[in-house]
C-alpha positions as CSV (number, residue, x, y, z in Angstrom):
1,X,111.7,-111.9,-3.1
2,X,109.1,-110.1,-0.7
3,X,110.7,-107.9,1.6
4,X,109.2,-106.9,5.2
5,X,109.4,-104.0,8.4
6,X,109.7,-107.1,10.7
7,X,111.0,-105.3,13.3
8,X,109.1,-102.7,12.4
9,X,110.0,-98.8,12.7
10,X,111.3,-96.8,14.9
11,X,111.1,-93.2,16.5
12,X,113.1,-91.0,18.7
13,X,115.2,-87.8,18.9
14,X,111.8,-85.8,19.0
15,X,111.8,-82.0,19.1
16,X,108.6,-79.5,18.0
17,X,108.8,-79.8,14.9
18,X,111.2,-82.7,13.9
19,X,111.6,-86.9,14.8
20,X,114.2,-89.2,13.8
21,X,112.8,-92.4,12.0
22,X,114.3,-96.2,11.1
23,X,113.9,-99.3,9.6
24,X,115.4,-102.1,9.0
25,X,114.5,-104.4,5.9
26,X,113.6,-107.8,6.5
27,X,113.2,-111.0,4.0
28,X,110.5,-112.2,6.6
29,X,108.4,-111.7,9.5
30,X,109.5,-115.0,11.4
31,X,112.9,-115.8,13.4
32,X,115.0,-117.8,11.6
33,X,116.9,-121.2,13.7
34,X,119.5,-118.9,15.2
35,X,116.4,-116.7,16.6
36,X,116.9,-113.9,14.3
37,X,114.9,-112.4,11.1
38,X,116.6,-112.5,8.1
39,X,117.9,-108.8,6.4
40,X,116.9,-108.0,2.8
41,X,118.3,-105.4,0.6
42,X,115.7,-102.9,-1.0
43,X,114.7,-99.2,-1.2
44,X,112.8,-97.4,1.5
45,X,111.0,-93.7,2.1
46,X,109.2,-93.1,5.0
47,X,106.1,-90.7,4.6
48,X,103.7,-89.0,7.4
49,X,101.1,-87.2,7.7
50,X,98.7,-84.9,10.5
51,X,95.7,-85.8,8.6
52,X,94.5,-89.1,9.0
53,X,93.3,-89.8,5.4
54,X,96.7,-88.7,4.3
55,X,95.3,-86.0,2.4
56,X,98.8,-84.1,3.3
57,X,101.4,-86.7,3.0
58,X,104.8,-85.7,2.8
59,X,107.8,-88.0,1.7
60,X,111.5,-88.5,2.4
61,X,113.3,-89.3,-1.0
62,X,113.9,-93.1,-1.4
63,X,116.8,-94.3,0.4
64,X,118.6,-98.3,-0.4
65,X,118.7,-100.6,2.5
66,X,122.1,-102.2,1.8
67,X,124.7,-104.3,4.0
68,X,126.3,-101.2,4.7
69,X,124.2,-100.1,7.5
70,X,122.8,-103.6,8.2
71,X,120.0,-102.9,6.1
72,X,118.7,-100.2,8.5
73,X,117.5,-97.1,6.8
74,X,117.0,-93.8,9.1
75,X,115.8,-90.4,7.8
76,X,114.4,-86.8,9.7
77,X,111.2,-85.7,9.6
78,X,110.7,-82.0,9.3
79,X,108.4,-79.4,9.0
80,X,106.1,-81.3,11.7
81,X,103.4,-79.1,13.7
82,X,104.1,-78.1,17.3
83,X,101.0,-80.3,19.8
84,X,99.6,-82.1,16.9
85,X,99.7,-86.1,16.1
86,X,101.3,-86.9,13.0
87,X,101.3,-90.4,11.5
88,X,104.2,-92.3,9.7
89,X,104.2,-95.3,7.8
């Protein structure tokens, strides 16, 4: 079964140097009848980068996506550079 961001991630908590990410695991990109997008269980790291040919991407260890936490997967991002734009994905 494919699995999907389809509500795509998430940022916040943002200091200097660190940002809070999440995700939640999706089995598709379209609302179901009851107008909501169907969870999926799977594994998930989030990586980012300052560079934009991620030349220096750095990755969080691979996390599951279960019915515990709704299938939402949330992880810290450390180590990040003081007035520089990093990317995640």
């Amino acid at each position: 079964m494919p699995v999907f961001l389809g509500q795509g991630a998430m940022s916040g908590e943002v200091t200097e140097t660190s940002v809070l990410v999440q995700t939640r695991l999706t089995s598709s990109t379209e609302l179901d009848a009851q107008g909501d997008l169907p969870v999926a269980a799977g594994m998930v790291c989030f990586e980012w980068i300052a560079q934009e040919d991620f030349s220096d991407a750095q990755r969080t260890p691979f996390q599951s996506a279960t019915d515990t936490h709704d299938f939402i997967v949330r992880a810290e991002l450390t180590g990040l550079r003081p007035n520089t734009t990093s990317t995640m994905r």
